[in-house]
N, C-alpha and C positions, 0 to 999 in steps of 0.2 A: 497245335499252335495256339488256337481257342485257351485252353487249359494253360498253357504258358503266359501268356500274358494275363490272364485273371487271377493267376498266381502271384506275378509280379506286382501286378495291381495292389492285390492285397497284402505284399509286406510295404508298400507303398505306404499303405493308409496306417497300415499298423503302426511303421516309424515313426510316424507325423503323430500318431493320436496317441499312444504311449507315453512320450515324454509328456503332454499333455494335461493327462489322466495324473502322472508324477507330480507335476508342477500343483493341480489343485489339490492334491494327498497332500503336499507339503506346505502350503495356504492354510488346509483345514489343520494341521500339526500346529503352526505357529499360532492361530489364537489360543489366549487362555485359558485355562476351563475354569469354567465358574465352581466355586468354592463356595465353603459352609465354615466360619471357626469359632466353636461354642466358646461361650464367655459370661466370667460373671461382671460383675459391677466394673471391677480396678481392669479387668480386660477390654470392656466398652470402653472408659474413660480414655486408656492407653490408646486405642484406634481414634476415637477421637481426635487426639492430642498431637499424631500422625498426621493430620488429615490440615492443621495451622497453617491459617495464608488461604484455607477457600473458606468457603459457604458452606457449611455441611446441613443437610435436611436428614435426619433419619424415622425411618417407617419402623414403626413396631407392629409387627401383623402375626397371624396364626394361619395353617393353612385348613383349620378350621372355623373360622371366621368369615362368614361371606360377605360382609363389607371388605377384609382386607383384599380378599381373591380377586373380587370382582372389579376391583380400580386398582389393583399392584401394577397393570401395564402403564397407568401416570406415572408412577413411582419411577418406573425404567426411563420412559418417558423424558423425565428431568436430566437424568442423565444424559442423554443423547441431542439433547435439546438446550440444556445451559451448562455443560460440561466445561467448554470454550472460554463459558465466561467466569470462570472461576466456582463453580456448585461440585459438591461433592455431594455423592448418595451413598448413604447405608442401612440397608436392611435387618432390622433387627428379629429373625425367628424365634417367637414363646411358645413354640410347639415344646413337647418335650424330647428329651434328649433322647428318647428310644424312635422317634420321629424323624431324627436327621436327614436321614435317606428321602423320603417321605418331601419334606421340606426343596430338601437338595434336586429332586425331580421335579416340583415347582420352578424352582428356581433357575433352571437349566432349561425349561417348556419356555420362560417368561422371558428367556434372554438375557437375564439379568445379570450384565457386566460389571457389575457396582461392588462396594464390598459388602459382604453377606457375614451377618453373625449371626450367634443361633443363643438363647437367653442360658444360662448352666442349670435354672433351678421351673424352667417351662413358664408357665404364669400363674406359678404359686405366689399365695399372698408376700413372700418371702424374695422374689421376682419386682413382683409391682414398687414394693417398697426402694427396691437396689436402684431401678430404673426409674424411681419418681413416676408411675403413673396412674395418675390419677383415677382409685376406685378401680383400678384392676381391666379398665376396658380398653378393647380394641377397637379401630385401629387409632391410634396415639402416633403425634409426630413431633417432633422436636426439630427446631432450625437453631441453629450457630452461628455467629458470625466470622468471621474470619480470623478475631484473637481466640477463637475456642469459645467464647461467652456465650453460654444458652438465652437466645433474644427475644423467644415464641414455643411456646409448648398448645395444642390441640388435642384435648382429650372431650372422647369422647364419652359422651352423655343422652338418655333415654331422649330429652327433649331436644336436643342439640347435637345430633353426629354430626362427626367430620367433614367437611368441605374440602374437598381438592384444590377446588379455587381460592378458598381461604388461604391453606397454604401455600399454593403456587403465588398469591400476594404478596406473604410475607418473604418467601425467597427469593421473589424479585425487586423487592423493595432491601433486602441487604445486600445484591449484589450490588445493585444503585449505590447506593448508601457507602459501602465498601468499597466501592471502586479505582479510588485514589489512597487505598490504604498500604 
């Protein structure tokens, strides 16, 4: 009888916890998976242009860059944090193209829900040039305002890197700014 009922017991629990188990299977199914899509110049521009009506900040990083690595979690950050309020994040990877993968596992470690491009040509001088950034260094960010118009560019410099808060100023100063637009 013992055996009987611990029997029952346990298709008991199993019913109840199975559908369960199914229900978070199909939770973890419906988020997105984060994505990588190489692009040259007119393919940035084109997401860009996508992106009309927010704020877009885009990070241009390496995942061999240890400034980028090591503050890319602000980067996500903005997203999660002024999304609501009309900011769009896009990451731009100058890894090279035989890196994707490489990148894409960053990017997938960091959470990064945002859109992800990857540069066509790495950070060849060829690269720098497409992207406007200045002197070829990382990390470089560019903000938009909501017609698309580039409003703040940040590049970095021996004597002057990047500031997070720098740019978190300026993208909270066009959300303001654009708010009634």
């Amino acid at each position: 009888m013992l055996r009987a009922t611990a029997f029952v017991t346990s298709l008991l629990m199993v019913s109840t916890v199975a559908p369960l188990a199914a229900e978070e299977q199909a939770d973890k199914k419906a988020e997105p998976a984060i994505t990588i899509k190489v692009v040259d110049q007119q393919g940035y521009v084109a997401e860009i242009k996508k992106l009309k009506g927010k704020v877009v900040v885009v990070d241009f990083w390496a995942t061999w860059c240890f400034p980028c690595i090591k503050t890319f979690d602000k980067t996500v950050q903005w997203q999660t944090e002024l999304g609501k309020q009309g900011l769009a994040v896009v990451s731009v990877s100058m890894d090279d193209a035989e890196d994707k993968e490489r990148a894409l596992k960053f990017l997938t470690k960091k959470n990064a829900k945002i859109v992800n491009l990857m540069s066509w040509h790495g950070i060849e001088e060829d690269a720098a040039k497409a992207f406007a950034i200045g002197g070829g260094a990382l990390p470089h960010f560019k903000v938009y305002d909501r017609t698309g118009k580039l409003i703040k560019t940040f590049e970095y410099k021996p004597d002057r890197p990047v500031k997070h808060e720098d740019v978190d100023a300026a993208i909270r100063a066009a959300l303001a700014t654009d708010k009634n637009k």
